[in-house]
C-alpha positions in Angstrom: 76.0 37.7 142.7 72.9 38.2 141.2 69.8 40.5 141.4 67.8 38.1 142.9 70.5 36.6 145.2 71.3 40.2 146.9 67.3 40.4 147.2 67.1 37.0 149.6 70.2 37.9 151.6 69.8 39.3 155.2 72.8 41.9 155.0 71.9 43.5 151.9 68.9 46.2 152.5 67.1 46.2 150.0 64.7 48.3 147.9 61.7 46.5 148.7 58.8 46.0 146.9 55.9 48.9 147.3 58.2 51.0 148.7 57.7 54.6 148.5 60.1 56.8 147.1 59.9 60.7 147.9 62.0 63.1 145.6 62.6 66.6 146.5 62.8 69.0 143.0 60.7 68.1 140.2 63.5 69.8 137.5 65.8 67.7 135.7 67.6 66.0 138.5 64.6 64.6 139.8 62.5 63.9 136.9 65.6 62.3 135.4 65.5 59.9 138.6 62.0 59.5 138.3 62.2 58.3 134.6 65.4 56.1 135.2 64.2 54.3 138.5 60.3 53.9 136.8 62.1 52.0 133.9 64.0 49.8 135.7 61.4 49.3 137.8 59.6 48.0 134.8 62.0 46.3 133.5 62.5 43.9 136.5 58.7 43.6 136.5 58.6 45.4 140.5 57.0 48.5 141.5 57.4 51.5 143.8 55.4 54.5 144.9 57.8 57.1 143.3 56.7 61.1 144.2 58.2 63.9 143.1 57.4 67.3 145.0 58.3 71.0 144.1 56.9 74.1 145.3 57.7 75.4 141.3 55.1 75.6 138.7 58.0 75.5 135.3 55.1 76.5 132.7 54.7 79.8 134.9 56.5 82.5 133.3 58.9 85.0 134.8 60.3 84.6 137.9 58.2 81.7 139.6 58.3 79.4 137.2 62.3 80.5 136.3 65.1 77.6 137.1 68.0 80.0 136.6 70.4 78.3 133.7 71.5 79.7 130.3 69.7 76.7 128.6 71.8 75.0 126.2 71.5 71.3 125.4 73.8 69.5 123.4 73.4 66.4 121.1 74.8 64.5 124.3 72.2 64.7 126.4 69.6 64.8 123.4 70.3 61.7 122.7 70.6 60.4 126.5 66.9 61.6 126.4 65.8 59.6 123.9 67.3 56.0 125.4 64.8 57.1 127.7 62.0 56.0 125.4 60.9 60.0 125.5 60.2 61.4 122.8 62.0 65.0 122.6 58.9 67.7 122.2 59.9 70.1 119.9 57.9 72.4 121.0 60.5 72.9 123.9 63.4 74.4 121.5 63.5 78.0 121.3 66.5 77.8 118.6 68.8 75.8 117.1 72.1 77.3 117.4 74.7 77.6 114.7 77.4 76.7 116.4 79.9 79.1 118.9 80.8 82.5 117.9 84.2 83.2 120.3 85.4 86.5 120.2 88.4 88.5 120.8 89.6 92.1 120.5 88.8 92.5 117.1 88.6 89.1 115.7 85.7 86.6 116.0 86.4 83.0 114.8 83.0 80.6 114.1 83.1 77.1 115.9 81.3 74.0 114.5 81.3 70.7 114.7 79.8 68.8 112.0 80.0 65.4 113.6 78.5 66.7 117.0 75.3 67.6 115.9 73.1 70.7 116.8 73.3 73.0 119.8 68.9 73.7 121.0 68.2 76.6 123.5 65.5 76.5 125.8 63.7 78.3 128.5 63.5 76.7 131.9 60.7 77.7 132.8 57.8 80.0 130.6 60.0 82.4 129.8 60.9 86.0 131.1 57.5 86.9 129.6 54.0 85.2 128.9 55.0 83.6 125.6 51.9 83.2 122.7 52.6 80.5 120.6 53.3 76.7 121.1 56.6 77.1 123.1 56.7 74.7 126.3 59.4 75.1 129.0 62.2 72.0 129.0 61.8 71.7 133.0 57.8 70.9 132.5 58.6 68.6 129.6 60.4 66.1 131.7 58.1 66.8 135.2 55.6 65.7 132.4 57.4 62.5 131.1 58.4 61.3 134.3 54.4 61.6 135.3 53.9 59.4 132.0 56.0 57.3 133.0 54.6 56.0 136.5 55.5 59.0 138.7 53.3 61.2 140.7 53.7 65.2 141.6 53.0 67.3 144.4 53.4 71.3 144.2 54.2 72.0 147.6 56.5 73.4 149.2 58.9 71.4 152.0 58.7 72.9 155.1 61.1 69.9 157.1 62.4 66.8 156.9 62.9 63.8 159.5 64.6 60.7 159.8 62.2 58.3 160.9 63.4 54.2 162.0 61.9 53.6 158.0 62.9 56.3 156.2 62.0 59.8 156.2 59.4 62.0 157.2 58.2 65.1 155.1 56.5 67.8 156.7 54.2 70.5 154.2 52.4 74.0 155.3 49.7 73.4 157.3 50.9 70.8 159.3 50.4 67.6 156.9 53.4 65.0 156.8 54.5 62.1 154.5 56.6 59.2 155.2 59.2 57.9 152.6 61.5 54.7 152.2 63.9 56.4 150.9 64.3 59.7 150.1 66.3 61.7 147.1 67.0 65.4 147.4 67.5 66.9 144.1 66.7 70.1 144.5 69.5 72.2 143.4 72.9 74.0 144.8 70.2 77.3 144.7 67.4 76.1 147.4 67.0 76.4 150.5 66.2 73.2 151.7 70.0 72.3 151.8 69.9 73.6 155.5 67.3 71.4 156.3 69.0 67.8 155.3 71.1 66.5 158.0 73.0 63.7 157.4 76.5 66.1 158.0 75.2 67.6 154.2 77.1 70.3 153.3 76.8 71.7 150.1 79.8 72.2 147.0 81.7 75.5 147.1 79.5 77.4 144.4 80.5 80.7 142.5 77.9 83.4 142.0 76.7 84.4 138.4 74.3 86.5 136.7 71.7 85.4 133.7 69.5 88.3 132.5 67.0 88.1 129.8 66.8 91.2 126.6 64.2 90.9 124.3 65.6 91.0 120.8 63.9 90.8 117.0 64.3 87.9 115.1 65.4 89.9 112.6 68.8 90.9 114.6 69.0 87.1 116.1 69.5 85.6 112.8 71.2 88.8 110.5 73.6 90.0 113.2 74.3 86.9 116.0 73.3 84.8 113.1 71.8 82.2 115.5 74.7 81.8 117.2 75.8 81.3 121.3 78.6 84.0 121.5 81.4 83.7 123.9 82.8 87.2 124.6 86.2 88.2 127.0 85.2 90.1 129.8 86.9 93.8 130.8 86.0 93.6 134.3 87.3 91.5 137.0 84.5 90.0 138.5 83.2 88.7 135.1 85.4 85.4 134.3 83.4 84.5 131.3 80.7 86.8 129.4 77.8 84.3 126.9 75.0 85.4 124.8 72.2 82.7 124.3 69.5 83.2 121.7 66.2 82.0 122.5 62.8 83.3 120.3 62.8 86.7 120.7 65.1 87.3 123.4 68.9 86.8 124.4 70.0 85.3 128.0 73.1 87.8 128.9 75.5 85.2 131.3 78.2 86.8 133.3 80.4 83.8 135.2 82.6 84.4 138.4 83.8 84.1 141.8 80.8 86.8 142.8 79.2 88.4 139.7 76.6 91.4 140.4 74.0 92.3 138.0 76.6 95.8 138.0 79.1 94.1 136.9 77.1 93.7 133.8 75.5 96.3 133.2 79.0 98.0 133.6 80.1 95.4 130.7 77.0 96.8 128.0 78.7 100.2 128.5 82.5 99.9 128.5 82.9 96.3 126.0 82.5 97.1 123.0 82.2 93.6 121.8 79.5 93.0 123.9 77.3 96.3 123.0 77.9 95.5 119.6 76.4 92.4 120.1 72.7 93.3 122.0 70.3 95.7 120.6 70.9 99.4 121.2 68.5 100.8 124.5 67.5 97.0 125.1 66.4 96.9 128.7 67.1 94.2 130.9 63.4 92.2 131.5 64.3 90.0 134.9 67.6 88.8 135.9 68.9 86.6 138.6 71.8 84.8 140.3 72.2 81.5 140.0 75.0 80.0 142.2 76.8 77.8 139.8 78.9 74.8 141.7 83.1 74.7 141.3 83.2 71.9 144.6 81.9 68.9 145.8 79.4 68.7 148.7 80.2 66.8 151.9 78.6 64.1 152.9 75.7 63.5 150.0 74.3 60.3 151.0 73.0 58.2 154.0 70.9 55.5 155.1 68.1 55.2 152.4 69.1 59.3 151.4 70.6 60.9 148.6 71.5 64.1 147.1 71.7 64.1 142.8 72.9 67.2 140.4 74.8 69.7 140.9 73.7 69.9 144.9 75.6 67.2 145.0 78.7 67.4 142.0 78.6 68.8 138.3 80.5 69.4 135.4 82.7 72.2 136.0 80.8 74.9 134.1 79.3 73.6 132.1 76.5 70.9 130.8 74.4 71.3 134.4 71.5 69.6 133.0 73.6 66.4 131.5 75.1 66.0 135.1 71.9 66.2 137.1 71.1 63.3 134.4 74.2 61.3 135.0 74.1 61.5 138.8 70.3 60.5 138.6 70.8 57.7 136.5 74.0 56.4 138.4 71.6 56.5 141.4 68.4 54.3 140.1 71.0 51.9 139.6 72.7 51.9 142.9 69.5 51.4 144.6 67.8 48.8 142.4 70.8 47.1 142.1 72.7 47.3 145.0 70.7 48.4 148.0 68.9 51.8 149.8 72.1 51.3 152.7 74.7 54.2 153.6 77.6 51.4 152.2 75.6 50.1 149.2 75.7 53.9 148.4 79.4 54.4 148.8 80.0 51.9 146.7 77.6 52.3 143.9 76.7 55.8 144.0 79.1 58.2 145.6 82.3 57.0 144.5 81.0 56.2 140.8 79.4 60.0 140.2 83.7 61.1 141.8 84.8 59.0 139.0 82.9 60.5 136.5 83.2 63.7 137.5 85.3 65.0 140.1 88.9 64.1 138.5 87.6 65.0 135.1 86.7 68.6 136.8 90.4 69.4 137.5 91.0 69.1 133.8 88.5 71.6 133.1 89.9 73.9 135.0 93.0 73.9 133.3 91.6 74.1 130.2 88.8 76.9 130.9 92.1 78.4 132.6 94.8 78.5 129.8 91.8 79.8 127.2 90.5 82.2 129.8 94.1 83.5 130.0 94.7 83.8 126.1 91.0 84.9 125.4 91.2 88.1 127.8 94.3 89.3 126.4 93.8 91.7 123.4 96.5 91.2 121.0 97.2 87.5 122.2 93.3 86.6 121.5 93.4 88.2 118.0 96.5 86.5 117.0 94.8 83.4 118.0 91.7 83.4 116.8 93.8 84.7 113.4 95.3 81.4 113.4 92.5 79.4 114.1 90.8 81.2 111.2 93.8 80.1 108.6 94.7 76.9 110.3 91.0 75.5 110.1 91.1 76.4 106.2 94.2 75.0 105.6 92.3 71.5 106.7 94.4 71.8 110.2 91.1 71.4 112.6 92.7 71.2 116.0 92.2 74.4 117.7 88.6 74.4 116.3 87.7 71.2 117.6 89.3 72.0 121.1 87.8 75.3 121.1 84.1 73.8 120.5 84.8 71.4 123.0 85.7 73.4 126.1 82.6 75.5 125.5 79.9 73.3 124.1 81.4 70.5 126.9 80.2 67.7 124.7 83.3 65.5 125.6 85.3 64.5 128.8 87.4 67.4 130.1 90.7 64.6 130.3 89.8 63.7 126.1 89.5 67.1 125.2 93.1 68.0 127.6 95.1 65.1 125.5 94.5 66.8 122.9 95.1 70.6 123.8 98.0 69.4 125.9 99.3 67.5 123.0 103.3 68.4 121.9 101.9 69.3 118.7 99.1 71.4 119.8 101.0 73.5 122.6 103.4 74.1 120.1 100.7 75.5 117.5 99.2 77.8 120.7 102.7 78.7 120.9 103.7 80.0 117.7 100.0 82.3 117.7 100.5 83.4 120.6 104.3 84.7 119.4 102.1 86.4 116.7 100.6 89.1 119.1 103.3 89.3 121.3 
């Protein structure tokens, strides 16, 4: 059946016409809806009052204008950008990264991928600090393509929502209210407003991390990280995974885990010596935070004419937040143009797609981040590894490199990346490093 023919029949509800479409979060999740349902809007020649609202200003620097993430983007989601008809500012990269640095005891092995492309970091938001310069925050960039695109923007912070017999009903400080057709909540696994949702909404199990921003020369980016994301083992317990990210003049400090405390870190810079080795001596911590970073699914996403996109809703495990809240969005423009704003048209076309895509997948990933977790944190083991990635990879044998940049850049499907670790031939080379060290 048709476009057109679900449009005429009575048991199909429809997106209608001059419909008004409220999203809550104006950061990638939602401006990547807003630019996916405004072109296929276009494209099928209808229109719809499409409004994104966030109480954020992303150009702002420090804290208020901060969305919490590391801020790598792959050539994935670069390119995902682009089918968009948006042209990528470059004003909005901070670096181009020179591929992984992963590190062991006292071994360090260099991860490219030639084929992949290049890895850009970018601030959120402003920055930690009021930047001079032409630098413009990634989150603002896409607010201000979706805007271009046929999308409007409210700062304002949500105060309630309401289900209404139409929709939903918004309610702002001061009293004022706004009605919606259909309503998409994409504002993040770290607001708030998740309490406010109904619709049986619960959100993904989440573990707690800690970014924190160092200011750093240029000078010791490039001659001693050599513009490179570095990927160090942990000696604590709370930290599961420790990443530097350069960006301008500064370096984003990530510490992953169950319940990470900026302690935890700062316990790291003084007993690691990988890691001190790594930051500039006496560099102070300028503003940290702590994101919550999503390991679950959330219950009950979607309802009549409501949805929840990005990682409030499902995410890659660990990795590639922004490329999910992309996915998720796009999945959904094309539920509800195509399909219908109903809680079953959602099922269908929405909730059970972004499982597909994702959730399955997700156990893979944790396998994989599992078995190189396990190998990584182990002294001897890591550096007979990493030895024999080192003489394997110039020997022309390019498997442990290529898995290795997988897991952690998480340009590919966890289950493609697991055929080929799990692979006889593969488990068999872990096997006979790992022997090495033992």
């Amino acid at each position: 059946m048709n476009f057109r023919a679900r449009r005429t029949d009575p048991a199909v509800e429809t997106l209608r016409d001059g419909e008004s479409i409220g999203i809550i979060g104006a950061g990638p999740a939602g401006s990547f809806f807003a630019l996916h349902l405004c072109t296929l809007l276009r494209k099928a020649g209808r229109h719809a009052r499409v409004t994104l609202i966030d109480r954020k200003v992303f150009s702002s620097s420090g804290p208020i204008g901060c969305n919490m993430c590391a801020g790598a983007i792959g050539p994935s989601i670069v390119g995902k950008i682009r089918e968009l008809s948006v042209v990528f500012d470059k004003r909005v990269i901070s670096r181009i990264a020179d591929g992984y640095e992963i590190h062991g005891r006292d071994v360090s092995v260099t991860v490219r991928h030639p084929e992949r492309g290049e890895i850009y970091t970018v601030f959120r938001g402003g920055g930690p600090v009021t930047q001079a310069g032409e630098t413009k925050s990634f989150d603002q960039y896409l607010l201000d393509s979706a805007i271009a695109t046929g999308a409007e923007f409210i700062h304002e912070r949500v105060e309630g929502i309401e289900k209404t017999p139409d929709g939903y009903r918004l309610t702002f400080p001061g009293g004022t209210a706004r009605d919606f057709d259909f309503l998409v909540g994409a504002f993040g696994v770290n607001s708030s407003i998740s309490g406010k949702v109904g619709i049986g909404y619960v959100p993904p199990e989440t573990w707690h991390s800690v970014q924190a921003e160092i200011p750093a020369g240029n000078d010791f980016i490039v001659e001693r990280l050599r513009n490179r994301i570095h990927i160090i083992p942990a000696h604590g317990r709370n930290i599961r995974f420790l990443a530097i990210t350069p960006k301008e003049d500064f370096l984003t400090l990530t510490g992953i885990g169950e319940h990470v405390k900026i302690s935890d870190l700062e316990n790291e810079r003084s007993v690691n010596r990988a890691l001190a080795g790594l930051l500039p001596k006496d560099a102070g911590i300028l503003c940290h935070c702590h994101p919550q970073l999503p390991v679950g699914v959330a219950k009950n996403p979607y309802s009549d004419r409501m949805a929840i996109v990005g990682d409030a809703f499902i995410s890659r495990y660990l990795k590639n937040g922004i490329e999910s809240s992309h996915d998720t969005a796009c999945i959904l423009a094309e539920a509800i143009i195509g399909h219908g704003v109903s809680k079953a048209a959602l099922n269908e076309h929405f909730y059970r797609p972004c499982l597909r895509k994702f959730r399955y997948d997700n156990l893979w990933g944790k396998a994989l981040f599992g078995v190189y977790e396990s190998v990584l944190r182990k002294g001897r083991l890591s550096d007979a590894y990493l030895r024999s990635v080192i003489s394997d990879s110039a020997a022309g044998n390019m498997i442990q490199e290529r898995i290795l940049w997988s897991v952690f850049a998480g340009d590919a499907p966890y289950r493609e990346i697991a055929r080929e670790a799990f692979h006889p031939r593969a488990i068999w080379e872990l096997a006979r490093s790992l022997s090495r060290g033992s």
